[in-house]
C-alpha positions as a Python dict, from the first residue, in 0.01 Angstrom:
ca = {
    (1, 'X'): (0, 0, 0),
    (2, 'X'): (-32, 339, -91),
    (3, 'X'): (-16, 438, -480),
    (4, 'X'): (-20, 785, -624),
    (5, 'X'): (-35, 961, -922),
    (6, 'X'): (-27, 640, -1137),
    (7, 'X'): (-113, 683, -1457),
    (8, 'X'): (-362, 487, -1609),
    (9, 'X'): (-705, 439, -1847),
    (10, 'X'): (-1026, 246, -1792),
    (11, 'X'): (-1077, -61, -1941),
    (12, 'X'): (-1455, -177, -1842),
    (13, 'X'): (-1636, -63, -1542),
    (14, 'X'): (-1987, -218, -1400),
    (15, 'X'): (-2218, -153, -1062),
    (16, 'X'): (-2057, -277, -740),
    (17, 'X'): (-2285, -327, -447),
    (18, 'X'): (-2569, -56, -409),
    (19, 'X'): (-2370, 290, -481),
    (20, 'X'): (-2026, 204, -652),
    (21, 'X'): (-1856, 72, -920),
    (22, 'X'): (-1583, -223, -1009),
    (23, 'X'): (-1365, -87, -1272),
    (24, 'X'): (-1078, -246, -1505),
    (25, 'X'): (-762, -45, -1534),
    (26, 'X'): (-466, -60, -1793),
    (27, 'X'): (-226, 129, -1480),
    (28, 'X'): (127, 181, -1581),
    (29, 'X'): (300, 24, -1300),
    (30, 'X'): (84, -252, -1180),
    (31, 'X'): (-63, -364, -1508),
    (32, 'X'): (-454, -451, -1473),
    (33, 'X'): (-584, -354, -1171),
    (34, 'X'): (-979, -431, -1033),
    (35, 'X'): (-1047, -88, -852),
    (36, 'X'): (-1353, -26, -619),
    (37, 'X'): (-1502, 330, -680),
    (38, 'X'): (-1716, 374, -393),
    (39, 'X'): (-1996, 564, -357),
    (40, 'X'): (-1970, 704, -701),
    (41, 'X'): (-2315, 646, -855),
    (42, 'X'): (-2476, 818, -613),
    (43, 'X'): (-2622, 1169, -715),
    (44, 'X'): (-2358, 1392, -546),
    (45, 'X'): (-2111, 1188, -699),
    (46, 'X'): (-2147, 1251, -1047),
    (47, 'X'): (-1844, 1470, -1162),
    (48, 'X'): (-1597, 1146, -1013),
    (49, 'X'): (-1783, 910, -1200),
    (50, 'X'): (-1781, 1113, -1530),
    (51, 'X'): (-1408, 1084, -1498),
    (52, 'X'): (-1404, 709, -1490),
    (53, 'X'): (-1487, 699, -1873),
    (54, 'X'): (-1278, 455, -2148),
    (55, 'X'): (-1013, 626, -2316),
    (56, 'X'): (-957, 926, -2057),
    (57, 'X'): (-577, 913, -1892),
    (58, 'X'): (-608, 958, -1595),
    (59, 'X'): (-361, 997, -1246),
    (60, 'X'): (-535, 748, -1004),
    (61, 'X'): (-458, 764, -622),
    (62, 'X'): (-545, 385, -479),
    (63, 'X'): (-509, 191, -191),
    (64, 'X'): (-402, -102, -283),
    (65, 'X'): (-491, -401, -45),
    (66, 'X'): (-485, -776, -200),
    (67, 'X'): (-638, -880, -518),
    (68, 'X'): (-879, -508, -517),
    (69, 'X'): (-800, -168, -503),
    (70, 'X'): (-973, 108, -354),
    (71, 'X'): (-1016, 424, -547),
    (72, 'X'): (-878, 799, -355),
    (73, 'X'): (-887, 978, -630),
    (74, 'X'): (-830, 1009, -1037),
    (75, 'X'): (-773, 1304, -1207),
    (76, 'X'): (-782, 1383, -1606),
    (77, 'X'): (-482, 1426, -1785),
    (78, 'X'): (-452, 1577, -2121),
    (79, 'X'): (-705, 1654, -2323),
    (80, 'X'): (-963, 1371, -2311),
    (81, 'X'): (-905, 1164, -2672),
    (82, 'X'): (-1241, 1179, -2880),
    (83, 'X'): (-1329, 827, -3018),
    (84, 'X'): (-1632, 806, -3203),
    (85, 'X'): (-1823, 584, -3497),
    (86, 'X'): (-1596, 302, -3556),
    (87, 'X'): (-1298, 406, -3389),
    (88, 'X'): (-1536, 372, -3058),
    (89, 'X'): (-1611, 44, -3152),
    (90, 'X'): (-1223, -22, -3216),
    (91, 'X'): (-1144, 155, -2879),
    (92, 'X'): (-1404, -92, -2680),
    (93, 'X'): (-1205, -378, -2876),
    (94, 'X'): (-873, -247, -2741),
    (95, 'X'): (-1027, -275, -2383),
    (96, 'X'): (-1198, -634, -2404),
    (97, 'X'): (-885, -790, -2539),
    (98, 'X'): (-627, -625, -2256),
    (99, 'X'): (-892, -769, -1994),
    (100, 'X'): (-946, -1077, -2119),
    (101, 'X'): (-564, -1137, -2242),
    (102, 'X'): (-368, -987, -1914),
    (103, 'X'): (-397, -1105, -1576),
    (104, 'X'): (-435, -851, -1267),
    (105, 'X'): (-135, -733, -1110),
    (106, 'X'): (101, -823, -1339),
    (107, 'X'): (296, -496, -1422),
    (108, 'X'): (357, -430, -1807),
    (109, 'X'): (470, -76, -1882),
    (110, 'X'): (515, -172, -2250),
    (111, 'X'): (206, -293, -2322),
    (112, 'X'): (54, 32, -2140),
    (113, 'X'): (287, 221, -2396),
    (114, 'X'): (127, 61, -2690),
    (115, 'X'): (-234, 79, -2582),
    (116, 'X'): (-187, 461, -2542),
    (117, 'X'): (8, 496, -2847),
    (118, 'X'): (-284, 320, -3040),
    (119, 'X'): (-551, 535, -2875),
    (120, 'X'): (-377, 848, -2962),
    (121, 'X'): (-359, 700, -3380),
    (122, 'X'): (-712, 633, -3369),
    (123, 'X'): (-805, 944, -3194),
    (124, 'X'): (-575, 1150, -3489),
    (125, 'X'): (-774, 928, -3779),
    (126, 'X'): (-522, 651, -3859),
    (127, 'X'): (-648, 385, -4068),
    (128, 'X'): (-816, 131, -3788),
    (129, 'X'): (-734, -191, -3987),
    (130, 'X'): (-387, -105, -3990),
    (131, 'X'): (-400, 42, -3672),
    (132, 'X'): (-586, -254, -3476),
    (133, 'X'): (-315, -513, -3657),
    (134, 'X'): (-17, -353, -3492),
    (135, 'X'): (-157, -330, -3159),
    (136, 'X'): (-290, -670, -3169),
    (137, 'X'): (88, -738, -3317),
    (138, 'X'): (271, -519, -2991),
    (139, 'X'): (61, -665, -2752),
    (140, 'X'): (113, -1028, -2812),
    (141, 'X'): (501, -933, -2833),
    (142, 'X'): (461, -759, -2475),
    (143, 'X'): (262, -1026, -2313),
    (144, 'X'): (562, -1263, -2419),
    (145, 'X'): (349, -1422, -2715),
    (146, 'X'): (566, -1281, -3000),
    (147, 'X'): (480, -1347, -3392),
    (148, 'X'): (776, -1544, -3599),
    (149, 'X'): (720, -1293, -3874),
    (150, 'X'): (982, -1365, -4087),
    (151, 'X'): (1085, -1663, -4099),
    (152, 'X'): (928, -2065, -4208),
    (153, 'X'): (907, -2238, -3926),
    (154, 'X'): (920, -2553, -4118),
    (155, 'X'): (1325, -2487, -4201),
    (156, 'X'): (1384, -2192, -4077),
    (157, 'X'): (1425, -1989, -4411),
    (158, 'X'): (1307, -1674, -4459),
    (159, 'X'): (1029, -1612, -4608),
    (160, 'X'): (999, -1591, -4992),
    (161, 'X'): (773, -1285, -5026),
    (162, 'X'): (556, -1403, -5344),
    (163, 'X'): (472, -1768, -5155),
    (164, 'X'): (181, -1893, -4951),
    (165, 'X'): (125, -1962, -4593),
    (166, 'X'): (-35, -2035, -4332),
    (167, 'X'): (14, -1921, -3995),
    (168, 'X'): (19, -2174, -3720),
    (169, 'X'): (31, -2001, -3319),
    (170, 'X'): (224, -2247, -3153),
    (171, 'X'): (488, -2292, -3414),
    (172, 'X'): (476, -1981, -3668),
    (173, 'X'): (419, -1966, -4054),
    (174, 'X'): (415, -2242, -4269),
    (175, 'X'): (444, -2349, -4621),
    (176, 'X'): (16, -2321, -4784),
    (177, 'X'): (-181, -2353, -5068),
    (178, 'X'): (-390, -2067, -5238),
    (179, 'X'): (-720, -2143, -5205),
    (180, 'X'): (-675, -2251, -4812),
    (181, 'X'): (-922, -2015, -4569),
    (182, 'X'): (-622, -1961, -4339),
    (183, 'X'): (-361, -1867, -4675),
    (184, 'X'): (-169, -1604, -4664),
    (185, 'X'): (110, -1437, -4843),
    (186, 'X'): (440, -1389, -4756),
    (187, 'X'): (470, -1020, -4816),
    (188, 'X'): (139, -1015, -4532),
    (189, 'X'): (344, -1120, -4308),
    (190, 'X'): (702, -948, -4370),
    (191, 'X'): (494, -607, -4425),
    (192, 'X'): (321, -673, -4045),
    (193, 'X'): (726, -790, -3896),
    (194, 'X'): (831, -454, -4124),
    (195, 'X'): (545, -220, -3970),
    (196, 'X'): (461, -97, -4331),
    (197, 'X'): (75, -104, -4463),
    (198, 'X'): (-12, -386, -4657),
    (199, 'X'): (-288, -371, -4933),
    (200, 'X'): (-627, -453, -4831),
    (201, 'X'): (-604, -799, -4961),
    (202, 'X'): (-338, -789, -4689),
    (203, 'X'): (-513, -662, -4437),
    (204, 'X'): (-831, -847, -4460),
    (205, 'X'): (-565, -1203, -4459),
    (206, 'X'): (-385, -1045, -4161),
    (207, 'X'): (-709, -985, -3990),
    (208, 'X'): (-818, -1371, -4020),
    (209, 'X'): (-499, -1454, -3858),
    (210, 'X'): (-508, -1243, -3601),
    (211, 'X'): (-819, -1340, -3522),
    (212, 'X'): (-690, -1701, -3528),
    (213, 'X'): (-359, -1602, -3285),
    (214, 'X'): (-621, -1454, -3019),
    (215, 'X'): (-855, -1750, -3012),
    (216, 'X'): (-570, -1970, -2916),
    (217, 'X'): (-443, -1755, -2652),
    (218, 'X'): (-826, -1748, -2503),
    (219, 'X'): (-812, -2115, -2498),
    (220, 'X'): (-1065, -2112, -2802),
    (221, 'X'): (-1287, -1860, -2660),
    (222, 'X'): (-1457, -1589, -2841),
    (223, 'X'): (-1468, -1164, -2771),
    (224, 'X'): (-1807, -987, -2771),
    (225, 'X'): (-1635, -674, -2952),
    (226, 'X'): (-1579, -933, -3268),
    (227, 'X'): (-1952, -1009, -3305),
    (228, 'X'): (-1999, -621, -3274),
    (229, 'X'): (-1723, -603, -3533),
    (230, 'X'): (-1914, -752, -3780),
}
């Protein structure tokens, strides 16, 4: 099948066979696609492989044929977004986590929505703690692994703003204790459900959980960018 003009960003990209490259793509349409670049690291071919770079929208032209696609073409769109220092390190987080979290093929315009929506806030200076929370937030919520934000999961109560929890990810936030690792409070959580900044006490509790969330969804496992992170 023929596909053209899809839009659509680079996720990871290594050396395929002698002269071309496997590379990741967040597509619009198709959701995570494995695309063969042929012949691109040869000498002649540097200009197309200078447009295979992270964070770059680009239109691709493939032929898509089973679990592989074959690169035609890509072509820039836009102005290329400028990620640098930390927000580079954020970006390559971004990218590990759709290609370890999303299968290939399985289309997901939404979540290609928020990934370019987040690159765009990091690219314009957003805070990345904040920043990194809601996509991590979005994406579980496109993916169809959705945060009960708001509510105990215990009773089924809301949550009382000024009491402790701790978030569980196969049932949702339950009544804590201060002192617990995992504890956080219930204005974390209703600020992350609200999409308004916590403080960084917050932040630094909603990063722990998050952190906790993803594990479970990698079946314990562990991302590279988090040791990076560090």
């Amino acid at each position: 099948m023929r596909v053209e003009q899809q839009p659509a960003f680079v996720l990871h990209a290594r050396p395929y066979r002698e002269t071309s490259m496997l590379v990741e793509c967040l597509t619009r349409d198709y959701g995570r696609v494995g695309v063969v670049a042929r012949g691109v690291r040869n000498e002649r071919a540097r200009m197309q492989r200078a447009q295979l770079e992270p964070f770059q929208r680009l239109a691709l032209d493939l032929l898509l044929k089973g679990e592989l696609a074959t690169l035609r073409s890509a072509e820039p769109v836009g102005v290329p977004l400028r990620l640098t220092g930390d927000a580079g390190l954020a970006g390559l987080y971004l990218n590990e986590l759709a290609v370890r979290l999303t299968g290939r093929q399985d289309p997901n315009p939404e979540l290609f929505g928020h990934y370019e929506r987040t690159l765009q806030r990091m690219a314009a200076g957003h805070p990345l703690a904040w920043t990194l929370r809601r996509f991590e937030r979005d994406m579980l919520d496109a993916l169809g692994y959705a945060l009960q934000l708001d509510v105990d999961a215990i009773n089924g109560e809301p949550l009382d703003a000024a009491a402790t929890y701790v978030y569980d990810p196969e049932s949702g936030a339950m009544p804590g204790r201060r002192g617990d690792p995992r504890a956080l409070r219930g204005s974390d959580l209703l600020a992350l459900a609200a999409d308004t900044v916590p403080d960084q006490a917050g932040l630094a509790a909603l990063r722990r959980m998050m952190r906790q969330v993803i594990t479970f969804h990698l079946g314990g496992g562990e991302l590279k960018a988090w040791r990076v992170l560090r």
